[in-house]
C-alpha positions in Angstrom: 90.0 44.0 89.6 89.8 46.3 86.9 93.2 47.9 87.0 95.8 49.2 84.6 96.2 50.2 81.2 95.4 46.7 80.2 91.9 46.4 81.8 89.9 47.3 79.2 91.7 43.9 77.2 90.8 42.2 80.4 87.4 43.6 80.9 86.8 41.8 77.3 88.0 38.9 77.6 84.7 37.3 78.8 83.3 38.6 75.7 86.1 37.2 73.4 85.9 33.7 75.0 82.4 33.3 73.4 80.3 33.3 75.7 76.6 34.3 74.1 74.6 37.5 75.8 71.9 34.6 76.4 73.9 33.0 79.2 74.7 36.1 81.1 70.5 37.5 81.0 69.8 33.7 81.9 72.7 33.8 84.4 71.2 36.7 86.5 67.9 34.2 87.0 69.8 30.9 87.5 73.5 31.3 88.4 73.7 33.7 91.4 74.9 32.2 94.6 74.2 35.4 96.4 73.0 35.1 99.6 69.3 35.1 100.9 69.9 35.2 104.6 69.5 38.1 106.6 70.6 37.4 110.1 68.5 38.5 113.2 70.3 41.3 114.7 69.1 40.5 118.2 71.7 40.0 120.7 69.3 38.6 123.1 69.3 35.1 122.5 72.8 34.6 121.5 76.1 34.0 123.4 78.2 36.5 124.7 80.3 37.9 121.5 84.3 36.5 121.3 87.0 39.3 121.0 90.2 37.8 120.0 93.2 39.3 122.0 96.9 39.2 121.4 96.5 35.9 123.8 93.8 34.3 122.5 90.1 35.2 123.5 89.5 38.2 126.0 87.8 37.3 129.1 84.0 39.4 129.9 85.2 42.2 131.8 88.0 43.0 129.5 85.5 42.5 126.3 83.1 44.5 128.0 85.6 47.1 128.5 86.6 47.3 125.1 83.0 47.6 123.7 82.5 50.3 126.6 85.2 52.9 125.1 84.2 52.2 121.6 80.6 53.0 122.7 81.6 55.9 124.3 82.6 57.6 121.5 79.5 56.9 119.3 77.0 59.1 119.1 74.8 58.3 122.2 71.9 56.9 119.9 73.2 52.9 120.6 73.9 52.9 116.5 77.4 51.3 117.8 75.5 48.5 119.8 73.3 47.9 116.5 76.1 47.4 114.4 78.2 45.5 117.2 74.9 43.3 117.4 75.3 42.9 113.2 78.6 41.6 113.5 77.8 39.2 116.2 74.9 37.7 113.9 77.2 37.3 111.3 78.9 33.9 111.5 82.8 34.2 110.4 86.1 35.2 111.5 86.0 36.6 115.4 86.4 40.1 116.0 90.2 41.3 116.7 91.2 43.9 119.4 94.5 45.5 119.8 95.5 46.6 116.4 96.9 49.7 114.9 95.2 50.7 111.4 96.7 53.0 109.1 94.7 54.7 105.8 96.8 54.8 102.7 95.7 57.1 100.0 96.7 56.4 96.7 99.8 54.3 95.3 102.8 56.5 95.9 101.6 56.6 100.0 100.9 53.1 99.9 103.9 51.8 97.9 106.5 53.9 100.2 104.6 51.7 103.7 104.9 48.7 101.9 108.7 48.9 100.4 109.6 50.3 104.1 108.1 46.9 106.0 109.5 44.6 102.9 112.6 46.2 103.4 112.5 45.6 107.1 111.3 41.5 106.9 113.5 39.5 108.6 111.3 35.9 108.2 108.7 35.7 105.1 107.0 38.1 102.8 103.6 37.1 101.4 102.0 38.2 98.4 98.8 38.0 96.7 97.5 40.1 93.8 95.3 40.7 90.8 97.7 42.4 88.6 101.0 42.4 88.6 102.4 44.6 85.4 105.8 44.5 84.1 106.1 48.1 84.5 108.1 50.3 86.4 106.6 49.9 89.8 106.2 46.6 89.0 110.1 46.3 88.6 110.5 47.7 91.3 108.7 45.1 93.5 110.4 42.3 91.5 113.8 43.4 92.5 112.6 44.1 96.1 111.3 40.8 96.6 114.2 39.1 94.9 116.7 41.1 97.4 115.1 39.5 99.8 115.0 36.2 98.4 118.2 36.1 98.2 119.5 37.4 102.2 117.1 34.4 103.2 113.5 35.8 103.2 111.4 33.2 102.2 108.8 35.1 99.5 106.0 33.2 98.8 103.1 35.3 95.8 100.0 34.0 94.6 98.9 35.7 91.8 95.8 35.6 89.6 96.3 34.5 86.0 93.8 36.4 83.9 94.5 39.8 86.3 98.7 39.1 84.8 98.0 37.3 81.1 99.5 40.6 80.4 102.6 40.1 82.2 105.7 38.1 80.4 106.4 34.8 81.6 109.7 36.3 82.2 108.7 37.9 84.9 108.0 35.4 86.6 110.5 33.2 85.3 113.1 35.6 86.8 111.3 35.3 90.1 111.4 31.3 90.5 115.2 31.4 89.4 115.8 33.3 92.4 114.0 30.9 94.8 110.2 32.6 95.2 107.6 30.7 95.5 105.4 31.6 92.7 101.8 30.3 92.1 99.4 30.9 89.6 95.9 31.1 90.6 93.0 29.2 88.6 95.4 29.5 85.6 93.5 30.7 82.3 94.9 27.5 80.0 92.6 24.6 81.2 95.1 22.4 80.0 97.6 23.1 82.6 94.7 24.3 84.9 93.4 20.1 85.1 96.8 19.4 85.4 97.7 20.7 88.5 94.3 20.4 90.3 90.9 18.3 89.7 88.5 21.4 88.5 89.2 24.7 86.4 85.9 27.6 86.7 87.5 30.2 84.0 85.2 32.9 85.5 86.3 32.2 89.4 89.5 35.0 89.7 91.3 35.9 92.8 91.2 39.7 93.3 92.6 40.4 96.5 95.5 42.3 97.6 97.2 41.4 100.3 100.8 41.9 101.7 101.9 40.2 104.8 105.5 41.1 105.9 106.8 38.4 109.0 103.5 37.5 110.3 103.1 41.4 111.9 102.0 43.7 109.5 99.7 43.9 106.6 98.8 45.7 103.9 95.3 45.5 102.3 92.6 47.3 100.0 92.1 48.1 96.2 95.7 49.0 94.9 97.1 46.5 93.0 101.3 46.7 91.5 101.0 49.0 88.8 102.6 51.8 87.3 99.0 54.0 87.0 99.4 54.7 90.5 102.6 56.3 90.5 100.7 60.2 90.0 98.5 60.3 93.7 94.8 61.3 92.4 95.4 64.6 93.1 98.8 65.2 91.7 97.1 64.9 88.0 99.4 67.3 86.8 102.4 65.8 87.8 105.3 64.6 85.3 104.8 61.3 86.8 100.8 61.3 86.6 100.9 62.2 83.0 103.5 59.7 82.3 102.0 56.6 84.0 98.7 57.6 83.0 99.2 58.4 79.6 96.3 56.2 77.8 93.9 57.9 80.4 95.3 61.2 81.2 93.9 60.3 85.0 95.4 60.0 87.6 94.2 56.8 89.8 92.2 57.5 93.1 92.7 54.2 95.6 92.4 53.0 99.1 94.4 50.9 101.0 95.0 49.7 105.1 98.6 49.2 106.6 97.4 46.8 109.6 99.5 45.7 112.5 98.2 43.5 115.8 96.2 40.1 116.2 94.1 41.0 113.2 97.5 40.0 111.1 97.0 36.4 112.0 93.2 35.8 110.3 95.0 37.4 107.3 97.5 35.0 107.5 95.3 32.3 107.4 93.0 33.5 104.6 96.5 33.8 102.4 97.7 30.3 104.0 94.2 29.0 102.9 94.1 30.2 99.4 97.8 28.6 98.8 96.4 25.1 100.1 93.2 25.9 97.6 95.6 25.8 95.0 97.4 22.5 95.5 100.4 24.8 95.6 103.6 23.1 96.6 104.3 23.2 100.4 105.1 26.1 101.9 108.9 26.8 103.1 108.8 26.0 107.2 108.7 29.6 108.5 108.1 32.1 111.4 104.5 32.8 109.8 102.7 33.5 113.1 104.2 35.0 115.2 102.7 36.1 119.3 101.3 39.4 118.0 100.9 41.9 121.1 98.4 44.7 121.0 99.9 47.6 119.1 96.8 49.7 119.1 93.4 50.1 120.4 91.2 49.4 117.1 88.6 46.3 116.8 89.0 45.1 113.3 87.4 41.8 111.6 89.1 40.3 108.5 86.7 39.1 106.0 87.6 36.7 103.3 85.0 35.7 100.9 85.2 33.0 98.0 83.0 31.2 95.5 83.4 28.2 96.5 81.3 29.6 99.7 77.6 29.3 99.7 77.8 32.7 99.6 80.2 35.9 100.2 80.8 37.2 104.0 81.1 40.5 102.6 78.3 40.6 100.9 76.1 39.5 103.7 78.1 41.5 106.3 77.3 44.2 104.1 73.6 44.0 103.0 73.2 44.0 106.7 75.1 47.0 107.8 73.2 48.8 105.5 69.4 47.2 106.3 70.7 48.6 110.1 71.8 51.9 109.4 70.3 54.8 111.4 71.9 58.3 110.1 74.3 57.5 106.9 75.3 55.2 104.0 78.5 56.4 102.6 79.7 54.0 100.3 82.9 54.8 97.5 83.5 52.3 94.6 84.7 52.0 91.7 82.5 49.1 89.8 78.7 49.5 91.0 76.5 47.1 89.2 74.5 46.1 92.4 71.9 43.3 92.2 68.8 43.4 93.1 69.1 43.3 96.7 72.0 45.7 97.6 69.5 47.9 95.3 66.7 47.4 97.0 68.4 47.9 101.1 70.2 51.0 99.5 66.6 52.3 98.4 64.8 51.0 101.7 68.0 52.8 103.5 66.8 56.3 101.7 63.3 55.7 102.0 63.1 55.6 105.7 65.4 59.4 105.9 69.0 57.5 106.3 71.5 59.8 104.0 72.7 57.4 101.4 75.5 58.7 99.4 77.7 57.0 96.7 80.5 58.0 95.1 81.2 56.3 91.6 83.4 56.9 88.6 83.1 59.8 86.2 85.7 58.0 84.4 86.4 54.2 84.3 88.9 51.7 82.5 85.5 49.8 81.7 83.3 51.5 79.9 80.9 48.9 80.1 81.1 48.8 83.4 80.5 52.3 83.8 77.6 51.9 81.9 76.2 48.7 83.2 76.4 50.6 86.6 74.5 53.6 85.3 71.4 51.5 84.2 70.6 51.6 88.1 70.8 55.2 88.7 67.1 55.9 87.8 65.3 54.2 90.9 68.2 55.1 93.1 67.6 58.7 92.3 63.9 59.0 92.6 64.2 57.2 96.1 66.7 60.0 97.2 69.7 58.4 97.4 72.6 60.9 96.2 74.7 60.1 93.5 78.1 61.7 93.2 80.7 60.6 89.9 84.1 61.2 90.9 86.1 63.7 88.3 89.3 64.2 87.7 90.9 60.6 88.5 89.9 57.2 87.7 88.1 55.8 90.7 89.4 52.6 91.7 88.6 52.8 95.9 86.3 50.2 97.5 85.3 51.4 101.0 81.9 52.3 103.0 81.2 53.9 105.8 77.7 53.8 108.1 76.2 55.7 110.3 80.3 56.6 111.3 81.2 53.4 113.7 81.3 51.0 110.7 83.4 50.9 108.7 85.3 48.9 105.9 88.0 49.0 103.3 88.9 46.4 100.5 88.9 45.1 97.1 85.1 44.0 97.0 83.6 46.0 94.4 79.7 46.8 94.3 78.9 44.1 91.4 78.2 40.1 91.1 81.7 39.9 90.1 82.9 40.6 93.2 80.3 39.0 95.3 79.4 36.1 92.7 82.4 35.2 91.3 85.8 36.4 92.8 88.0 35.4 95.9 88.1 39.0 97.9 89.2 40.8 101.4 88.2 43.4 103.1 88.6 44.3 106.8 85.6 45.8 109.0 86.6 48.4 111.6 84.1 49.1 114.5 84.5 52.5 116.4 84.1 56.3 115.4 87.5 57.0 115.4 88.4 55.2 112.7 85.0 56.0 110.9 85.3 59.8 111.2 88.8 59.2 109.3 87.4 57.4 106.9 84.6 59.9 106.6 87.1 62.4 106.1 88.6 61.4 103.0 85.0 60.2 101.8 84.2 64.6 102.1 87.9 64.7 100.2 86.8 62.7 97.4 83.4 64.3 97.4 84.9 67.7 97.0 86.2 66.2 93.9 83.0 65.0 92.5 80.1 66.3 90.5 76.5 65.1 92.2 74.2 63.8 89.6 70.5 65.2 90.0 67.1 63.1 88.5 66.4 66.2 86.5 69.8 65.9 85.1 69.3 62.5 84.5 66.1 62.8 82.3 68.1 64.8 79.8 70.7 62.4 78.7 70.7 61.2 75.5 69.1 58.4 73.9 72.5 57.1 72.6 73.3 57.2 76.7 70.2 55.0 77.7 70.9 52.3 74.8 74.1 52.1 76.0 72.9 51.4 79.6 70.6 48.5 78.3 73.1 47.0 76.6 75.6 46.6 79.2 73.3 45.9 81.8 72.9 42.7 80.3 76.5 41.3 80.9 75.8 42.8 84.1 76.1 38.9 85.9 79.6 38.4 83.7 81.7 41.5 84.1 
């Protein structure tokens, strides 16, 4: 959510609207919808779990057979049946087998994958996003999707209206007037908010990125349309780095998913579903889902959470993943303000000899963020989990892995925004395969980072700590 060179405007505006430090400290005792379930991980009493095929549900044998390989390549310590048995308890969208799942480092990797499949659509392109600047890459995307528009590609973009105040109407205008369907989500003027629907919450934002290109491939994760990501986090140097970056100086470090299989159907849905949400006009008759054969051999669940939902999928998903955990926690995001509860499975996770290790921001957009997060170091520390702030790059990633077979990538962040307050996506991918990728570019960034010890952390400064109590009280809002 917190993206671009206007985020730190954005990160304010909560603050600007009026809203008195007394409702956000009385907000973390009365207002949180987070869950308080914690789902019984035994298998034993349940039904046999559901994997969705390109036809439609598997049959036993060829479930069985699935689960079987991805077994195999665990480590032989039945941590993959655990976490199989975790996604089971937790009610949602079914597992998906079949699919081909990509990792996208950074925004020029993940721009050139998703200008090759617009490119390439023949039927519909979807869109939803935070931000969308009026910047060069966002240009860019404009004219793409109005190409397309106009050889008969139906483009339909739901967009987020506090994540683009920043954005001319122009924009915009210039997309309608060439036939895209453009909708603003939960628009920031309640005036025209009550117009078009019966209820306007100012604080409920939809922060997920999604890209679906003719019902068959997908694009998901952290990396909104922005010119900040045009220098890859480790091309700091670059002409283009300094030039996009040039309020910062940082390059932008982000994670994104290219998906392709059945999986590309429940994303589908969960952008279908937001439209409706919206009371958006009708959506152009189109292709949008298409018989999807298996294209690869991962087993991938999409996850949509919303706060109109008793409480977030992810969140829960997540809480538990971590509560089962065996031999690591490795989680990397860019906003970590964790309630009380992801603090206290994170600590449990360390206490009983699980390696917990988080890689945060040295740097953020939001400073308060940064600093609301940092209030939470001290009991993480003395339980032994390891902190590491990423240098060098503004972290913006969102992705965990655990105990290497579990594994996700999205645009939750760690905080009650995210799980509290925000529409968000991220998809879980069972197997080691996957996971040791992932772990991969978790040692990358961790190569890049600077751990933070409790002896170092006794020194900071004073001016440090008042800093940390003070943001840690809009710590519900931000």
């Amino acid at each position: 959510m917190r993206q671009s060179k206007n985020r730190s405007k954005r990160g304010w505006l909560w603050l600007a609207l009026g809203v008195p430090s007394l409702l956000a400290i009385l907000g973390l005792a009365c207002c949180t919808r987070l869950p308080t379930l914690s789902p019984e991980l035994s298998r034993s009493a349940r039904t046999p779990l559901i994997i969705e095929g390109a036809n439609g549900p598997l049959s036993a044998r060829q479930a069985k057979a699935i689960l079987l390989r991805l077994s195999e390549s665990a480590p032989a310590t039945g941590i993959f049946e655990r976490h199989l048995a975790l996604e089971e308890a937790i009610n949602g969208s079914p597992l998906s087998a079949g699919n081909a799942v990509q990792l996208l480092q950074d925004g020029p990797a993940t721009y050139r994958a998703m200008f090759a499949a617009i490119l390439a659509a023949q039927d519909h392109i979807n869109m939803e996003t935070y931000i969308l600047d009026d910047d060069e890459v966002g240009q860019r995307f404009a004219q793409a999707l109005i190409d397309k528009q106009r050889a008969g590609v139906q483009v339909n973009l739901l967009r987020d209206s506090a994540g683009t105040m920043a954005t001319p109407a122009a924009f915009f205008e210039r997309l309608r007037a060439a036939g895209i369907a453009e909708l603003e989500f939960n628009p920031l003027n309640p005036v025209q908010a009550l117009g078009e629907r019966s209820e306007w919450a100012l604080n409920q934002r939809d922060h997920r990125k999604l890209l679906i290109v003719d019902g068959r491939i997908a694009f998901l994760g952290g990396i909104n349309i922005s010119s900040v990501y045009s220098g890859g986090s480790f091309k700091s140097g670059s002409h283009a780095a300094k030039t996009a970056n040039a309020q910062s100086g940082l390059a932008w470090r982000d994670t994104d998913l290219q998906l392709q299989g059945p999986v590309v159907a429940d994303l589908q849905r969960l952008f279908i579903a937001s439209w409706q949400a919206q009371q958006g006009p009708p959506l152009a008759a189109r292709h949008y889902f298409p018989a999807l054969p298996a294209v690869g051999r991962e087993v991938v669940r999409a996850i949509g959470s919303s706060p109109d939902e008793p409480f977030s999928l992810i969140y829960a998903t997540l809480l538990s993943a971590i509560a089962s955990a065996e031999t690591s926690v490795h989680l990397t995001n860019a906003y970590f303000v964790p309630d009380p509860r992801l603090l206290a499975a994170l600590i449990d996770a360390a206490q009983r000899g699980v390696d917990v290790s988080l890689i945060l921001p040295g740097k953020s957009d939001s400073q308060l963020v940064l600093q609301a997060g940092r209030a939470s170091y001290a009991p993480l520390l003395q339980a032994g989990v390891k902190i590491f702030e990423h240098q060098g790059a503004i972290l913006h990633a969102k992705s965990a892995s655990i105990d290497g077979v579990w594994s996700t990538v999205g645009s939750t962040n760690l905080d009650w925004r995210s799980f509290v307050h925000n529409q968000e996506l991220n998809a879980v991918v069972l197997g080691a395969d996957f996971g040791a990728q992932l772990q991969a570019l978790f040692e990358r960034d961790l190569s890049a980072s600077t751990q933070i010890s409790w002896a170092m952390w006794q020194q900071r400064p004073l001016s440090d700590r008042l800093q940390e109590w003070f943001a840690s009280a809009w710590a519900y809002w931000l």
